[in-house]
Every structure is written in C-alpha cells, then in structure tokens.
DSSP file (Angstrom, degrees, kcal/mol; ACC not computed):
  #  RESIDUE AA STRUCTURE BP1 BP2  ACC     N-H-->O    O-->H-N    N-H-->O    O-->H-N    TCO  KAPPA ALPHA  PHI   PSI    X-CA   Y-CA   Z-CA
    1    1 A X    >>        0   0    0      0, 0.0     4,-2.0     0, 0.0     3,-0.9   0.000 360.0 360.0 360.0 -42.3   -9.7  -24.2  -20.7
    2    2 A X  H 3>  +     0   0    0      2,-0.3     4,-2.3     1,-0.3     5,-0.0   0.704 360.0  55.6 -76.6 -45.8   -9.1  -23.5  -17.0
    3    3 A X  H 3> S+     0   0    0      2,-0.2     4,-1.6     1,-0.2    -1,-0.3   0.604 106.1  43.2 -42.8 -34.6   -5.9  -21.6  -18.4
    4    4 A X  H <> S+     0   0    0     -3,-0.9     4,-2.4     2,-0.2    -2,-0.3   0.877 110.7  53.8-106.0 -29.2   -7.3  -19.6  -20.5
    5    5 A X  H  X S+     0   0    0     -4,-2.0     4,-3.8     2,-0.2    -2,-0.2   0.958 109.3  54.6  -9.4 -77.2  -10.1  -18.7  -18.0
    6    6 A X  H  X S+     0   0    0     -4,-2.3     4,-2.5     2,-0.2    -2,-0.2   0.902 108.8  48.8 -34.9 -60.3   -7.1  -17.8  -15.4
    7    7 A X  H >X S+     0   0    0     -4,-1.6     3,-0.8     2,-0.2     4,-0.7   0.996 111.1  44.6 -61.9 -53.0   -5.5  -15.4  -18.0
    8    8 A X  H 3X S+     0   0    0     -4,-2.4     4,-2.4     1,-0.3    -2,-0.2   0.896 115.5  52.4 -53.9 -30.2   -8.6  -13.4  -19.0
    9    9 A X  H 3X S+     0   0    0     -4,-3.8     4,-1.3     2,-0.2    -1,-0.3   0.888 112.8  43.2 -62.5 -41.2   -9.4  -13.2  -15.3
   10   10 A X  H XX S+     0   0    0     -4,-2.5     4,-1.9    -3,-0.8     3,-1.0   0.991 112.1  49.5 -83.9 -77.7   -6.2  -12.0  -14.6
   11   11 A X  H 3X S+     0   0    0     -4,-0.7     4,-7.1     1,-0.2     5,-0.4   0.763 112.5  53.7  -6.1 -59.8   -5.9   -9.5  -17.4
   12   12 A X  H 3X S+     0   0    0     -4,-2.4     4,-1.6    -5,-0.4     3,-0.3   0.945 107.7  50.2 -27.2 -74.5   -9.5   -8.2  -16.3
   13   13 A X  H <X S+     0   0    0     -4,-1.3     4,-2.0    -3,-1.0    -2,-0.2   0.701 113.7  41.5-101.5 -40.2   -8.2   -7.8  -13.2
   14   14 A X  H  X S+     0   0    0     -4,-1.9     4,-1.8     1,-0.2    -1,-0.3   0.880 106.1  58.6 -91.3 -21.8   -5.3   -5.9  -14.3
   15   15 A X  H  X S+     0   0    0     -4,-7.1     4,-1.6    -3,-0.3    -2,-0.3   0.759 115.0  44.9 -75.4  -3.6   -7.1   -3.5  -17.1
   16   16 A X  H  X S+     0   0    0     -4,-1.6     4,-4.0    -5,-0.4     5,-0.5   0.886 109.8  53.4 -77.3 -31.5   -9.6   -2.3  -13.6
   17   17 A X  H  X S+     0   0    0     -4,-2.0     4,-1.1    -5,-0.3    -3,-0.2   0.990 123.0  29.9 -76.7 -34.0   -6.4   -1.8  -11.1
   18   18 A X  H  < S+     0   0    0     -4,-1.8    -1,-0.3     1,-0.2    -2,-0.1   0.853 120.9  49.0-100.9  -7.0   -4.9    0.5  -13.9
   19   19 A X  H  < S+     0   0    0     -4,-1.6    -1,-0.2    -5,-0.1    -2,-0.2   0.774 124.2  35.8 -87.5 -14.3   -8.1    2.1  -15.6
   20   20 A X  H  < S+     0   0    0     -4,-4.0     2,-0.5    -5,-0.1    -2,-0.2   0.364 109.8  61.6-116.1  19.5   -9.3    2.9  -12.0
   21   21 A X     <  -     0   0    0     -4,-1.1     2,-0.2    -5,-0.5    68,-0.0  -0.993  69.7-164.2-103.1 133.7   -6.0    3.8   -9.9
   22   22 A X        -     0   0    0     -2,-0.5     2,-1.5    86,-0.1     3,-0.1  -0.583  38.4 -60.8-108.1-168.5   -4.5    6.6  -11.2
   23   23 A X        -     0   0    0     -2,-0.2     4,-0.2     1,-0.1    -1,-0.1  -0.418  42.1-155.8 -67.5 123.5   -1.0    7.8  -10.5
   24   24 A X        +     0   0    0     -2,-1.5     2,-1.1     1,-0.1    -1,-0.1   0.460  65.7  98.3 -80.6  15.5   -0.6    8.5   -7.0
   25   25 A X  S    S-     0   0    0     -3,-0.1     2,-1.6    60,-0.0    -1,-0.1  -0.624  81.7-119.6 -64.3  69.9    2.0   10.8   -7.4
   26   26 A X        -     0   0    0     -2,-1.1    -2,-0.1     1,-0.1    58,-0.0   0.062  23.2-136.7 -27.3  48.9    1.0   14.6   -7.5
   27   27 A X        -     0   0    0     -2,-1.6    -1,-0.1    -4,-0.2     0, 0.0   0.401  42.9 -85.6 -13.5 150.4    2.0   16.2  -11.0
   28   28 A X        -     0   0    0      1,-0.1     2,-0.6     5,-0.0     0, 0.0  -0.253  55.2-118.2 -53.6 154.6    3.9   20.2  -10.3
   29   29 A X        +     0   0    0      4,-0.1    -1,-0.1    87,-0.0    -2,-0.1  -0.596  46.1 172.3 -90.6  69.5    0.6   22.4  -10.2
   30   30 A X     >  -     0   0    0     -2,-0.6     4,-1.4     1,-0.1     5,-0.1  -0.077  50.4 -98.3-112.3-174.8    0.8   24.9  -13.1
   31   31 A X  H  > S+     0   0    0      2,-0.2     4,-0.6     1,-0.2     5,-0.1   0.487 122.1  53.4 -90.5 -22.4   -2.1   27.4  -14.3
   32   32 A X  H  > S+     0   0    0      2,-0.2     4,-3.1     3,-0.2     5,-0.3   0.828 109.5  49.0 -76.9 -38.2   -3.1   24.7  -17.3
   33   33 A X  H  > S+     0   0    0      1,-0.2     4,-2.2     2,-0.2     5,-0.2   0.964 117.1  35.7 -62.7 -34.5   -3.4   22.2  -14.9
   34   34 A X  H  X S+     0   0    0     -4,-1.4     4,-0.9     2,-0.2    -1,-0.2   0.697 113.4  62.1 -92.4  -7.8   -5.4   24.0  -12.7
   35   35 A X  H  X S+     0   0    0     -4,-0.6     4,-3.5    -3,-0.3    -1,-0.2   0.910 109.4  45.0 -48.3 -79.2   -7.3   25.8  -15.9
   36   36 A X  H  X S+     0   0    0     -4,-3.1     4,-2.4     1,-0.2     5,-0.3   0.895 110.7  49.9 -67.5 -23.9   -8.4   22.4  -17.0
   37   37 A X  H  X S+     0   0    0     -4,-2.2     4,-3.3    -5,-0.3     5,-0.2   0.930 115.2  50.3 -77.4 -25.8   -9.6   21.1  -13.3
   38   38 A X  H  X S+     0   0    0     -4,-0.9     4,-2.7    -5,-0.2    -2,-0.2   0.979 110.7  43.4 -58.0 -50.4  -11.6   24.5  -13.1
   39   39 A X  H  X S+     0   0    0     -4,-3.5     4,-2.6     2,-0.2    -1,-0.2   0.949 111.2  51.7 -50.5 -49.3  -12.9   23.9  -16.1
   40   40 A X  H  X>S+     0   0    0     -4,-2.4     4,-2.6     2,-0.2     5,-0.8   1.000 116.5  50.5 -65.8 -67.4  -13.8   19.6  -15.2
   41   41 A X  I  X>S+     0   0    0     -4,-3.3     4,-2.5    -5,-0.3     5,-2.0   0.876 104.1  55.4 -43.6 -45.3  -15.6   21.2  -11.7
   42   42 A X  I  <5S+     0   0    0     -4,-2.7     5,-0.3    -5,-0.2    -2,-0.2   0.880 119.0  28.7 -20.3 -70.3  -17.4   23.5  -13.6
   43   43 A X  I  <5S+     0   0    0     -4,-2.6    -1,-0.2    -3,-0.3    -2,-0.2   0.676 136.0  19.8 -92.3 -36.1  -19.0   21.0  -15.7
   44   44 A X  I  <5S+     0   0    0     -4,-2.6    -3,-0.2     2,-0.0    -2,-0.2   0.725 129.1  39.3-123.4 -30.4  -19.2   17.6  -13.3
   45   45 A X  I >X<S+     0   0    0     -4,-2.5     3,-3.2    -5,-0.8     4,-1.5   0.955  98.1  61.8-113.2 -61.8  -18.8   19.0  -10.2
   46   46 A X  H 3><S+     0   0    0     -5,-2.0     4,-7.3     1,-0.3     7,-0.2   0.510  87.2  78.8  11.5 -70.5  -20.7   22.3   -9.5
   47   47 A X  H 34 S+     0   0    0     -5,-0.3    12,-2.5     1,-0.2    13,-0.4   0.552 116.7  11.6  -4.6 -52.3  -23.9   20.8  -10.1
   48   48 A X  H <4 S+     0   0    0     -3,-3.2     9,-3.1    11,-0.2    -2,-0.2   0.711 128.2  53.4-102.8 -54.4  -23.7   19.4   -6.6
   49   49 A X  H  < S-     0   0    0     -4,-1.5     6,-2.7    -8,-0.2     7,-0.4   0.705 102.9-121.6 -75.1 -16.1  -20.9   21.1   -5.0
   50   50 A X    ><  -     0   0    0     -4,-7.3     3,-1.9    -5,-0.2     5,-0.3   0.325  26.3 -89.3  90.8 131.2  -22.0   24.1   -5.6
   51   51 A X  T 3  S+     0   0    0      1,-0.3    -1,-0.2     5,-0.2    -5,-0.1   0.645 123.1  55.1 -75.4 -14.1  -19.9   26.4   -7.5
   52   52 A X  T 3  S-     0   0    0     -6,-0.1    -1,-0.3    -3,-0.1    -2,-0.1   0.521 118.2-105.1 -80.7 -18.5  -18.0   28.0   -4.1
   53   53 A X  S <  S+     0   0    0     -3,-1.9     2,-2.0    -7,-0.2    17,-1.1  -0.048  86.2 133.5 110.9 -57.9  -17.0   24.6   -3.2
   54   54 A X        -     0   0    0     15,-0.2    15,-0.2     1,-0.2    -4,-0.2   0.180  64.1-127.6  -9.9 -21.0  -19.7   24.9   -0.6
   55   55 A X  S    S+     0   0    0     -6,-2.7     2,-0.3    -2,-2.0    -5,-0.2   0.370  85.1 103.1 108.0 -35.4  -21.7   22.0   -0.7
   56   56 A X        +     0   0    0     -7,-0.4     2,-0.3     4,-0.1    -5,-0.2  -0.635  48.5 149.7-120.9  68.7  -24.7   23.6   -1.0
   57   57 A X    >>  -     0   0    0     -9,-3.1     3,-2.0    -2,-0.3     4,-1.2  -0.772  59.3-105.5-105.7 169.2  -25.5   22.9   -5.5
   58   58 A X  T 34 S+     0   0    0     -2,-0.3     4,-0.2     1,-0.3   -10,-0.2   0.761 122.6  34.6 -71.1 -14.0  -28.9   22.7   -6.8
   59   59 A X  T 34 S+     0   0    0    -12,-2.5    -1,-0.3     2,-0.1   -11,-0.2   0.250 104.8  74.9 -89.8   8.2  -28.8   19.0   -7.3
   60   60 A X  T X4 S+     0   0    0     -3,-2.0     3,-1.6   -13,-0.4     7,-0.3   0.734  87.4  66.1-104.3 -54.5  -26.5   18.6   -4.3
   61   61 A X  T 3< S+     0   0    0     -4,-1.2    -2,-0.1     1,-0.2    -3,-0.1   0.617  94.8  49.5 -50.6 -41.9  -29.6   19.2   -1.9
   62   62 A X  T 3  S+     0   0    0     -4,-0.2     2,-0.4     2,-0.0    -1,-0.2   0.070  93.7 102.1  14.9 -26.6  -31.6   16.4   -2.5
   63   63 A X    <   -     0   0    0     -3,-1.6     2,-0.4   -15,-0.1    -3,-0.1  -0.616  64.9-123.3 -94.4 125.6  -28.5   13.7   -2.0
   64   64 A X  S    S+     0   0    0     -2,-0.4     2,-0.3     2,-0.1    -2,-0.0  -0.893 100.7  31.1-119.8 120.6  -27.9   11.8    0.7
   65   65 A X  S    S-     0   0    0     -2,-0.4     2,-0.5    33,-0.1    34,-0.3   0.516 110.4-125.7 -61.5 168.6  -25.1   11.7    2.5
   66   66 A X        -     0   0    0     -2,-0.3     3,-0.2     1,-0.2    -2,-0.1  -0.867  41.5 -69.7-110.4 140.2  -25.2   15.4    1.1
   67   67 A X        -     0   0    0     -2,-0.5     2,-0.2    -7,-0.3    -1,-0.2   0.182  53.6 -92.4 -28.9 159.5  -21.8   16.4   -0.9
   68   68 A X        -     0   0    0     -3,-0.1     2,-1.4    10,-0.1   -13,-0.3  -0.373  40.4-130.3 -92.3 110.1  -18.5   16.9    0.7
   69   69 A X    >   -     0   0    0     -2,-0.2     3,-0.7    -3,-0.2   -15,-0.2  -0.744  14.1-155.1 -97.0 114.7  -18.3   20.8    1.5
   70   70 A X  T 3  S+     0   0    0     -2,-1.4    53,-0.4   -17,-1.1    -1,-0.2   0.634  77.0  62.4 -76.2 -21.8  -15.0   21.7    0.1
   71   71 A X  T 3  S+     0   0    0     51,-0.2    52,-3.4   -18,-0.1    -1,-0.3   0.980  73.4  96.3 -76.1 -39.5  -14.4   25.0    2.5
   72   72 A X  S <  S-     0   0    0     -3,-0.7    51,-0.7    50,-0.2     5,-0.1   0.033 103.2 -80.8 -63.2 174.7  -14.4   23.5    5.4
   73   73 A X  B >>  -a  123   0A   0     49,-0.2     3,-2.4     1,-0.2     4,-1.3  -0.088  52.1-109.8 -79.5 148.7  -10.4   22.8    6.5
   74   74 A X  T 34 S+     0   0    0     49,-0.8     8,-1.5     1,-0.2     9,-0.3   0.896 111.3  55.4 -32.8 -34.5   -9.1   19.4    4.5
   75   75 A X  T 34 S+     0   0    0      1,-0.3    -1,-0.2     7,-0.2     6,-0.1   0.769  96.4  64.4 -93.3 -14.7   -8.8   17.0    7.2
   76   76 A X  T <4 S+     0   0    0     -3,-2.4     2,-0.7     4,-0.1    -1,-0.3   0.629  79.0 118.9 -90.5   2.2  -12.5   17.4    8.3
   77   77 A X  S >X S-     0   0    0     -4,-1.3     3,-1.6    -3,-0.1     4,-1.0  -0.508  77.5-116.0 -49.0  92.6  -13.4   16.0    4.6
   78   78 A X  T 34 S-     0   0    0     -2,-0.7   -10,-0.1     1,-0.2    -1,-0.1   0.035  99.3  -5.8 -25.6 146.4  -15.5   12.6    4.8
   79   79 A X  T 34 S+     0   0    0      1,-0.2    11,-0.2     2,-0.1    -1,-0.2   0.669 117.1  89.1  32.8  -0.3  -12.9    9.9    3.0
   80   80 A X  T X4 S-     0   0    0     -3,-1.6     3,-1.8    -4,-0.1     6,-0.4   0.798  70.2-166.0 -89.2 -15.6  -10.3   12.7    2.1
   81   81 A X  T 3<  -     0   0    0     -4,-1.0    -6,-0.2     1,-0.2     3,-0.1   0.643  63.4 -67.7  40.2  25.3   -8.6   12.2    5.5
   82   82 A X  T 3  S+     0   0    0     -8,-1.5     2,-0.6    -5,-0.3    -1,-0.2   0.634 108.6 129.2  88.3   4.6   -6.5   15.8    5.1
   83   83 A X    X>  -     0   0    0     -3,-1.8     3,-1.9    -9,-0.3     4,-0.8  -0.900  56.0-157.4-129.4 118.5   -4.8   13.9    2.4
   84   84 A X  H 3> S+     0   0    0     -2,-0.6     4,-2.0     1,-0.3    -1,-0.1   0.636  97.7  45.7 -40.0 -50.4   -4.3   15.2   -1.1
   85   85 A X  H 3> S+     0   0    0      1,-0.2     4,-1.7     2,-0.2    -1,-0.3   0.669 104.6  59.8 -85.2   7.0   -3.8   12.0   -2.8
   86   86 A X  H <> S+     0   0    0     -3,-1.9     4,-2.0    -6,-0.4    -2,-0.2   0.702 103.3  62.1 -91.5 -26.8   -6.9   10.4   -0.9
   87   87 A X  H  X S+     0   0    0     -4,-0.8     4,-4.2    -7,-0.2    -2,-0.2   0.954 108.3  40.0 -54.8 -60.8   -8.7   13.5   -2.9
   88   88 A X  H  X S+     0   0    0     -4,-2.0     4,-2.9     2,-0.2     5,-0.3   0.916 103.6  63.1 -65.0 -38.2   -7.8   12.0   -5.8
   89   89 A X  H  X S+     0   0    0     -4,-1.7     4,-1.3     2,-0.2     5,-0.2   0.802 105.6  45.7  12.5 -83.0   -8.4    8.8   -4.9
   90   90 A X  H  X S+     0   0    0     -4,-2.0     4,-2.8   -11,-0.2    -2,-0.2   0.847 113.5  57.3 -65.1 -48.0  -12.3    9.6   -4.4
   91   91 A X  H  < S+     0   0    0     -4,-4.2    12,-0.4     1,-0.2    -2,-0.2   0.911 113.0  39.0 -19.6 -64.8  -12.0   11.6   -8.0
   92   92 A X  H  < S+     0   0    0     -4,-2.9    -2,-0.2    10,-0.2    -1,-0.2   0.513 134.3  16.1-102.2 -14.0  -10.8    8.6   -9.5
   93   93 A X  H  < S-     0   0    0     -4,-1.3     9,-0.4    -5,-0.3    -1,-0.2   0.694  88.2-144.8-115.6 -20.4  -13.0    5.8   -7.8
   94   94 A X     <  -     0   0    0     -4,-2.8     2,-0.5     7,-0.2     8,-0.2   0.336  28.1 -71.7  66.7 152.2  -15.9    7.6   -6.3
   95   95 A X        -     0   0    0      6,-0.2     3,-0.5     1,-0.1     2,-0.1  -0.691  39.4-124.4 -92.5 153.7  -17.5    6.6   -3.0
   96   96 A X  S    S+     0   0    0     -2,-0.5     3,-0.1     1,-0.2     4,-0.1  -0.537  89.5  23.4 -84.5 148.5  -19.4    4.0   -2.6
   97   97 A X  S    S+     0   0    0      1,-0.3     2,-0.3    -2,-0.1    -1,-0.2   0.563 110.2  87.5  88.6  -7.3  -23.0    4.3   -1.2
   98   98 A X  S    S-     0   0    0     -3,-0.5    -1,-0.3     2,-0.2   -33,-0.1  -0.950  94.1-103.6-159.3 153.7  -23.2    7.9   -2.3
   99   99 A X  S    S+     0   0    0     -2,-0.3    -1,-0.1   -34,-0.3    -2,-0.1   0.882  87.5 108.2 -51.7 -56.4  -24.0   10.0   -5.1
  100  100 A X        -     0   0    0      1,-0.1    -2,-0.2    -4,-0.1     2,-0.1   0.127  52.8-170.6 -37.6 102.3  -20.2   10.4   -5.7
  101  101 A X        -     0   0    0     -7,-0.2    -7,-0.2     1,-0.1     2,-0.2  -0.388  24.0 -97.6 -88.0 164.9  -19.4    8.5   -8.9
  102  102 A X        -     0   0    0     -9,-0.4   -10,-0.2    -8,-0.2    -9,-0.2  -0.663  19.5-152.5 -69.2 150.8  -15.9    7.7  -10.4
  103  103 A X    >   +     0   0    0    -12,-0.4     3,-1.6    -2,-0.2     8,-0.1  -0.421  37.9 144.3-123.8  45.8  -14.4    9.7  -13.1
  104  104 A X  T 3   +     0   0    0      1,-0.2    -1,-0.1   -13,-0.1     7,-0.1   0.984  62.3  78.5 -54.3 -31.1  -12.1    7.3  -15.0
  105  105 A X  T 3  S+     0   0    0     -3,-0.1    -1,-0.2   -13,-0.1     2,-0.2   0.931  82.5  77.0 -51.8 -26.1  -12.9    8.9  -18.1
  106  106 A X  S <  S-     0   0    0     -3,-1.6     5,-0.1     1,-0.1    -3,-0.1  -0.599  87.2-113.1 -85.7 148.8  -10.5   11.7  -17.2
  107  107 A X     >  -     0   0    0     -2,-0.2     4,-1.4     1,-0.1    -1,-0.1   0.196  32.7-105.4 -57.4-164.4   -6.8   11.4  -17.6
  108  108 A X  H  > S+     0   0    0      2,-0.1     4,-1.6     3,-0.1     5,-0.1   0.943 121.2  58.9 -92.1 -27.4   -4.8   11.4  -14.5
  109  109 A X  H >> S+     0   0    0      2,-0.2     3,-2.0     1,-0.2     4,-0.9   0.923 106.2  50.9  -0.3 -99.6   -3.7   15.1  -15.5
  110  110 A X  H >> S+     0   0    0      1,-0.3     4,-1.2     2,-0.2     3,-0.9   0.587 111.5  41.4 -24.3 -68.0   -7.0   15.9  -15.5
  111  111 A X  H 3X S+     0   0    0     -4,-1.4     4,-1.5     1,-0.3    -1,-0.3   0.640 108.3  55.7 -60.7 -26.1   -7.9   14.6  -12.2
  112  112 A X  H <X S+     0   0    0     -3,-2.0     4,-0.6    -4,-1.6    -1,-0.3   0.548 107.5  54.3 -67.2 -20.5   -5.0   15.7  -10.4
  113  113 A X  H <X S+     0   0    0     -4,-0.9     4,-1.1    -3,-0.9    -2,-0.2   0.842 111.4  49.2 -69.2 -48.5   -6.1   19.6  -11.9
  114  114 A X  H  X S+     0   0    0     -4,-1.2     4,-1.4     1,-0.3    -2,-0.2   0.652 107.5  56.6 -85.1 -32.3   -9.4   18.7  -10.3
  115  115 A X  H  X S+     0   0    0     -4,-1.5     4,-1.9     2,-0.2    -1,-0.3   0.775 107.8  43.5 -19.2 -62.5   -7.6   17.8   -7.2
  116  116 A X  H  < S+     0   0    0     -4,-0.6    -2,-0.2     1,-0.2    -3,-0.1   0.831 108.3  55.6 -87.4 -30.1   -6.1   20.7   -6.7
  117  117 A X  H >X S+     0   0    0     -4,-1.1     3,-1.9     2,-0.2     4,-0.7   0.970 111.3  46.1 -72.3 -48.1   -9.0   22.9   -7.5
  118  118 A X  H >< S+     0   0    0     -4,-1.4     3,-3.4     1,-0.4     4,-0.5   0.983 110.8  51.9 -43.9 -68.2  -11.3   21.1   -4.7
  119  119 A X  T 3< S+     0   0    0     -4,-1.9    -1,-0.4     1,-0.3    -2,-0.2   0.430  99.2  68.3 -73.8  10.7   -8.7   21.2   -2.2
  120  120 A X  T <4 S+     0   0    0     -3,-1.9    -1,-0.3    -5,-0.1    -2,-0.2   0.738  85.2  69.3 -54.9 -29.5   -8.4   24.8   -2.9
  121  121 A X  S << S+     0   0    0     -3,-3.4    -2,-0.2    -4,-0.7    -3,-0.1   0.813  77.4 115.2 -24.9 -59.9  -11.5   25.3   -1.6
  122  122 A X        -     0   0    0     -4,-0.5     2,-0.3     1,-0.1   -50,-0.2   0.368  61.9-132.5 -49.7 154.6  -10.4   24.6    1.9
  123  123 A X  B     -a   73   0A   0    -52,-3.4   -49,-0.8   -51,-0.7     2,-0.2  -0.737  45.3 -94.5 -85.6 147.9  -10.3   26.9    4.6
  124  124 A X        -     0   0    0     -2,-0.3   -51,-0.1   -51,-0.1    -1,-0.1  -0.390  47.2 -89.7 -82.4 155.5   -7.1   26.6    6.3
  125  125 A X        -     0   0    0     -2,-0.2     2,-0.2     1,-0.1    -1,-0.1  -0.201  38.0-119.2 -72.4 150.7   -6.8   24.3    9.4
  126  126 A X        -     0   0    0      1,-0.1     2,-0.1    -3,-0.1    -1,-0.1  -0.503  35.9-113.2 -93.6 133.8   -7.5   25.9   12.6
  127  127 A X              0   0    0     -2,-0.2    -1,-0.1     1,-0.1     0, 0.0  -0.349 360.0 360.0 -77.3 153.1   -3.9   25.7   14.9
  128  128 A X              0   0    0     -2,-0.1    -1,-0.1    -3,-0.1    -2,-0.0   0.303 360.0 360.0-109.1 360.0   -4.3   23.5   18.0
C-alpha cells in the first residue's frame, strides 16, 4: 500500500513539474508566433494591462499590487528580473499573492508568443 501511495505521489508530482514548467528554451520569434501572443493579450491580458502594455486596464485599477507596467525598461519588471525566460516563467505559473494567475492552459508556443509580445512593450534600458 505504501508503494502504491509512493508512485501516485510521485507521478502527481511529475504531471505539475511538466503541466506547470514550460520549455525554458525561447522558440525563433516569427509573425505567427507573435500573431497568436497578440491575439492571447488581447483577450487575457488587456483587461488589466491595459491594451498599451501600460498597466493602467479597467480591471487593472482596482488590484493590488497593481499590474506589471510592461513600458517601463525590462529589468525594472517586479519578478521578470530583465530576463526573458523569467517572463515566461510568470506566464506560465503566475505570481503568487497577486492577481496574476497561471496560464497552463496555453501551449508553450503560445506563451512564449505572449512573451514576446509583453516584453515588447518595454522601453529600452536607459545606458549607465
């Protein structure tokens, strides 16, 4: 009994790590990819972020900590830390504490599209 416990726990354990990690690997960025992440902001993100990326959507005011304003330069992004796959990352697990949910239900395609559209957003970093 204790065996068969062990496996399902372990099995559990291994359908979360691969339905909520995606690949951390950056797919090429082509005009479908980035087609469909336009599209996936549109619809899930907008709402909040505000369709510029901004921060500032009507159901985004109201939230506290208040969304992630996407213009400002990459590396000043709560939990993105300047880092592309750390974007995805937050896509694909959401933070905890915060409005910001996970989005397993998209492939990793998908999210990496949605990736790439956020962090388009940014303004570029200011030279030191």
């Amino acid at each position: 009994m204790k065996k068969i416990l062990w496996v399902i726990s372990a099995a559990a354990a291994l359908f979360f790590l691969l339905a909520f990690t995606g690949d951390p690997k950056p797919p090429k960025k082509t005009p479908q990819l980035l087609k469909q992440g336009k599209t996936i902001f549109e619809q899930t993100c907008a709402p909040c972020h505000g369709s510029k990326g901004d921060g500032k959507g009507p159901a985004g005011v109201a939230l506290k900590p208040p969304p992630t304003d996407f213009q400002k330069p990459l590396r000043e992004w709560p939990n993105a830390k300047g880092n592309l796959e750390k974007v995805f990352e937050v896509i694909s697990k959401g933070i905890p504490g915060s409005a910001m949910i996970a989005w397993p239900q998209y492939s990793d395609q998908q999210r990496w599209g949605l990736t790439y559209v956020v962090t388009g957003f940014a303004a570029p970093a200011k030279k030191r």
